[in-house]
C-alpha positions in Angstrom: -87.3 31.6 -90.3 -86.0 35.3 -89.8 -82.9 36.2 -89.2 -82.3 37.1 -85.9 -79.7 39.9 -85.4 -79.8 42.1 -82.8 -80.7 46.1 -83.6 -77.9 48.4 -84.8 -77.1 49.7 -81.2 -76.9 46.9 -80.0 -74.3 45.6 -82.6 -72.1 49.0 -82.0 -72.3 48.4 -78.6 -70.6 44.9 -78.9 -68.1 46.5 -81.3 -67.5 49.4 -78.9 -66.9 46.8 -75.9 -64.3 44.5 -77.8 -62.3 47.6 -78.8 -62.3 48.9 -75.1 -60.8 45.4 -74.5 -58.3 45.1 -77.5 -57.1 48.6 -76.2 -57.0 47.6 -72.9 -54.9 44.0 -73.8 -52.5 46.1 -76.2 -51.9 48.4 -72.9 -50.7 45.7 -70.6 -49.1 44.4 -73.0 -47.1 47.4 -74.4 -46.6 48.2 -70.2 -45.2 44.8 -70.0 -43.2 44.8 -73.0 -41.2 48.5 -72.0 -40.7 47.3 -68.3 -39.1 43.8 -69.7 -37.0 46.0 -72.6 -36.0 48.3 -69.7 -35.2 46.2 -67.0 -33.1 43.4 -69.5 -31.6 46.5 -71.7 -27.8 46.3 -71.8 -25.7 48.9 -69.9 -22.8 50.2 -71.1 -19.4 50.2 -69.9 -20.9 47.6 -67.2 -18.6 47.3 -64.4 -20.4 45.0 -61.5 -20.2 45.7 -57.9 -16.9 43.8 -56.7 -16.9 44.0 -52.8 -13.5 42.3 -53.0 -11.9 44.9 -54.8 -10.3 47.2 -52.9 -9.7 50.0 -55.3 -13.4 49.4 -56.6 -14.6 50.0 -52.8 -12.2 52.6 -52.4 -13.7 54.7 -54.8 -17.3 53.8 -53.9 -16.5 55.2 -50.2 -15.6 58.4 -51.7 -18.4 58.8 -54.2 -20.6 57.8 -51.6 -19.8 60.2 -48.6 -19.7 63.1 -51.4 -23.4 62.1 -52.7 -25.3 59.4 -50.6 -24.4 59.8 -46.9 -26.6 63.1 -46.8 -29.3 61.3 -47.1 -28.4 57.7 -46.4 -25.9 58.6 -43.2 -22.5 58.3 -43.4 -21.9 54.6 -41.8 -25.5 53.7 -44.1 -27.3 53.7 -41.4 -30.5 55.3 -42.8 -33.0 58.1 -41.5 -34.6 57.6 -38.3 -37.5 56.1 -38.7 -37.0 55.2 -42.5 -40.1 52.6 -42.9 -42.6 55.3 -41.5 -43.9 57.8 -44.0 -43.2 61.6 -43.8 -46.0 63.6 -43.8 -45.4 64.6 -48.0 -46.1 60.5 -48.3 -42.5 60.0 -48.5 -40.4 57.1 -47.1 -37.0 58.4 -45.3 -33.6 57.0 -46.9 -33.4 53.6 -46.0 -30.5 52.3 -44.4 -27.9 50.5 -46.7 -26.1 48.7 -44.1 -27.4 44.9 -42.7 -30.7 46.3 -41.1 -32.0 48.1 -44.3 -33.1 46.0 -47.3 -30.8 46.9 -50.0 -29.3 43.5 -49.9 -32.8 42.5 -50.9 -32.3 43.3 -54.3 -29.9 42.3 -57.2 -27.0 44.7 -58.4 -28.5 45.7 -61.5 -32.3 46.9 -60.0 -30.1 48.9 -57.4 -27.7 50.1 -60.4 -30.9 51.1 -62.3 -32.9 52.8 -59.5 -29.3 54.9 -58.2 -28.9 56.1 -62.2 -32.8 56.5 -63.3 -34.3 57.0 -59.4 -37.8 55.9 -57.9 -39.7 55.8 -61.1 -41.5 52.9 -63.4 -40.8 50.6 -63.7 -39.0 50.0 -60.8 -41.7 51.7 -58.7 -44.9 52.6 -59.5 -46.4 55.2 -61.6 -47.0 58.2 -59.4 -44.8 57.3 -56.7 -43.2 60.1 -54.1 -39.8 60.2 -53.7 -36.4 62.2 -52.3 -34.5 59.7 -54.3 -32.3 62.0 -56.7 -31.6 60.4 -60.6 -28.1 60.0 -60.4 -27.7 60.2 -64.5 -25.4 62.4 -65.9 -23.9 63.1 -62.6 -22.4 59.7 -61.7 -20.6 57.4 -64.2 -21.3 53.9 -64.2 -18.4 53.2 -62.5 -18.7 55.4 -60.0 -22.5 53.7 -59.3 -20.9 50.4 -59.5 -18.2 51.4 -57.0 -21.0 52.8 -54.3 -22.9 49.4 -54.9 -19.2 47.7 -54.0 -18.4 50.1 -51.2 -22.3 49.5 -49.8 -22.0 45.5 -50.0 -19.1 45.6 -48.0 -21.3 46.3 -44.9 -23.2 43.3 -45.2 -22.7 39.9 -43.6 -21.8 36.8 -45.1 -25.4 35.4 -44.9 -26.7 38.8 -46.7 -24.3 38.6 -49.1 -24.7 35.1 -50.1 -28.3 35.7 -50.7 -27.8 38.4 -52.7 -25.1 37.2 -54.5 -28.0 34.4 -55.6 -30.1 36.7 -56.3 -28.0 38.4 -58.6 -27.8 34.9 -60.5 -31.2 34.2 -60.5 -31.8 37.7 -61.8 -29.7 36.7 -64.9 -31.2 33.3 -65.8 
């Protein structure tokens, strides 16, 4: 009986394939791998978003109006029309108050896209956005403060499911 292999072409086609595929696998899972380091990496000098502090809130007011209300409107109520997308394929600033969906997120994916701004891994690759990086210009305090000031706005009902979200996001 002969030994049935197939021709050399074929063989270096097989090899080709499972090397697309091992570099394919190794992709995702290097993709998956930075998004979990970045997303879990520790922060320094973390202060949290207190809405019950009033000096925290104070100072969030403050940083706010000087660098958010611009864009965000100074009672966070948001561009007109903020869902709708501008003709350059941009969103307008969402609202921050109750009717935006801020409180939809937990405190350290808002603390992360206010420092590093719309980019992966918190949005996709590619993605079109006014928001600014607020790195090197706002502390983490300050960022923590605005988050504080902003979750004063919302209603009990908001804030509890946030506030479980925030948990969740932890475990």
């Amino acid at each position: 009986m002969s030994d049935q292999r197939p021709p050399s072409s074929d063989r270096a086609s097989q090899k080709r394939r499972k090397l697309v595929v091992m570099a394919v696998v190794s992709g995702v899972a290097a993709a998956g791998l930075g998004a979990a380091v970045t997303l879990n990496w520790p922060m320094a000098s973390v202060v949290g978003a207190n809405p019950g502090n009033p000096e925290q809130v104070a100072m969030g007011q403050a940083v706010y109006q000087q660098n958010c209300a611009s864009c965000h409107g100074a009672k966070l109520e948001g561009q007109p029309e903020w869902q709708t997308r501008k003709p350059d394929g941009k969103l307008p600033a969402p609202p921050h108050d109750e009717a935006g969906h801020t409180w939809h997120h937990p405190d350290k994916v808002l603390f992360r896209l206010t420092k590093n701004g719309m980019k992966p891994p918190l949005a996709p690759v590619g993605y079109k956005s006014d928001m600014p990086a607020f790195e090197g210009v706002l502390s983490d305090e300050q960022v923590w403060a605005v988050l504080s000031y902003i979750k004063t706005s919302w209603p009990p009902k908001a804030r509890t499911r946030q506030d479980r979200m925030n948990e969740a996001y932890e475990q």
